[in-house]
C-alpha positions as CSV (number, residue, x, y, z in Angstrom):
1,X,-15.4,-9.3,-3.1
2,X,-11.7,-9.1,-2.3
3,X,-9.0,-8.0,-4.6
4,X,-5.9,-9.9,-4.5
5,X,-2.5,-7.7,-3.2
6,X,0.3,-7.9,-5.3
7,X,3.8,-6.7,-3.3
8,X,6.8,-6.1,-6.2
9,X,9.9,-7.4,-4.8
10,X,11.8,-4.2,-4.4
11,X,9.1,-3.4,-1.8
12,X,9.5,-6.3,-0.2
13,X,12.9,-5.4,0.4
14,X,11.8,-2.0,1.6
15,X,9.7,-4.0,4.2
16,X,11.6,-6.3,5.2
17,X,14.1,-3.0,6.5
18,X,11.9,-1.9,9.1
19,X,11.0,-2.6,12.3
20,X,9.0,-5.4,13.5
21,X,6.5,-3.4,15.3
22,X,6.1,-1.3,11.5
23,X,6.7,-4.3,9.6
24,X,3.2,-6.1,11.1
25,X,1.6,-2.5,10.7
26,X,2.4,-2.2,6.8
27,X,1.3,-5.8,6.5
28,X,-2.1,-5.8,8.8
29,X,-2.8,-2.4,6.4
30,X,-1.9,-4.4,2.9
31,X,-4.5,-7.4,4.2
32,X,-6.9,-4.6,4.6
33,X,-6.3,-3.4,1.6
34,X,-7.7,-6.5,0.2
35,X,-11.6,-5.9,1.4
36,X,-11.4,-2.0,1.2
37,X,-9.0,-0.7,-1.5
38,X,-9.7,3.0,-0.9
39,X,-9.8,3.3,3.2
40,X,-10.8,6.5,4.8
41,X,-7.7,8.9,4.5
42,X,-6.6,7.4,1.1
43,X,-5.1,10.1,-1.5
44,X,-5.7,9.8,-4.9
45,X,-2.1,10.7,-6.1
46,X,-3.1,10.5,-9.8
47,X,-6.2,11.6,-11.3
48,X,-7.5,9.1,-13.6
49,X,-4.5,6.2,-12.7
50,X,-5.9,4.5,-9.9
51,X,-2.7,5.2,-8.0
52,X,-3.2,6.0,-4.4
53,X,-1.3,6.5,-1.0
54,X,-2.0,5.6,2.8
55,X,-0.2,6.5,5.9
56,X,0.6,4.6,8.8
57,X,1.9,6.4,11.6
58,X,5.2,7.9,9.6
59,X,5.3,5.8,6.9
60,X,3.6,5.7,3.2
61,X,2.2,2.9,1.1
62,X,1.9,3.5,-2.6
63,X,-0.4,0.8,-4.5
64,X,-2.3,1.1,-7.7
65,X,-5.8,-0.5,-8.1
66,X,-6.5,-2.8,-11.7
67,X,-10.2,-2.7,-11.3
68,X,-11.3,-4.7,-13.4
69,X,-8.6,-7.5,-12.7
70,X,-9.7,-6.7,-8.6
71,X,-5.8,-6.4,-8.3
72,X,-4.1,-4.2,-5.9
73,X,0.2,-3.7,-6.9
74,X,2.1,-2.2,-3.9
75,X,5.0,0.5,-5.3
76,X,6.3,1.8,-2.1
77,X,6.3,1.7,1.2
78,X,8.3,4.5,3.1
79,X,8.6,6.7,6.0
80,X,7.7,10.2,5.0
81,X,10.9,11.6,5.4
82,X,11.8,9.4,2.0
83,X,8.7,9.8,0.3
């Protein structure tokens, strides 16, 4: 079962602002994403809202899981210095 990744278009732009090298990072993690929603190292950031964060080297990626929609919405992506 795989959940479908949603990107909002203000991350894109955050995305499309960083390096190559991080840009095919954050994407290889979002397709990941896909088959295992909550990797090792996930936080929860909100109890009880599905919201959750991963790291990448120095950045963050900020999605919220719709479970029963099997629907992943990324809501940031940033290095941790902005987060």
């Amino acid at each position: 079962m795989s959940y479908q990744v949603q990107v909002l278009s203000t991350v894109v732009q955050q995305i499309q602002r960083l390096n190559s090298q991080v840009q095919q990072q954050v994407m290889k993690k979002l397709e990941e994403l896909a088959f295992n929603p909550i990797p090792e190292g996930a936080r929860n950031l909100a109890v009880g809202e599905n919201l959750y964060l991963v790291v990448i080297n120095e950045y963050r990626i900020v999605y919220h899981i719709q479970e029963p929609a099997l629907l992943i919405t990324v809501t940031k992506v940033a290095h941790s210095q902005d987060y």
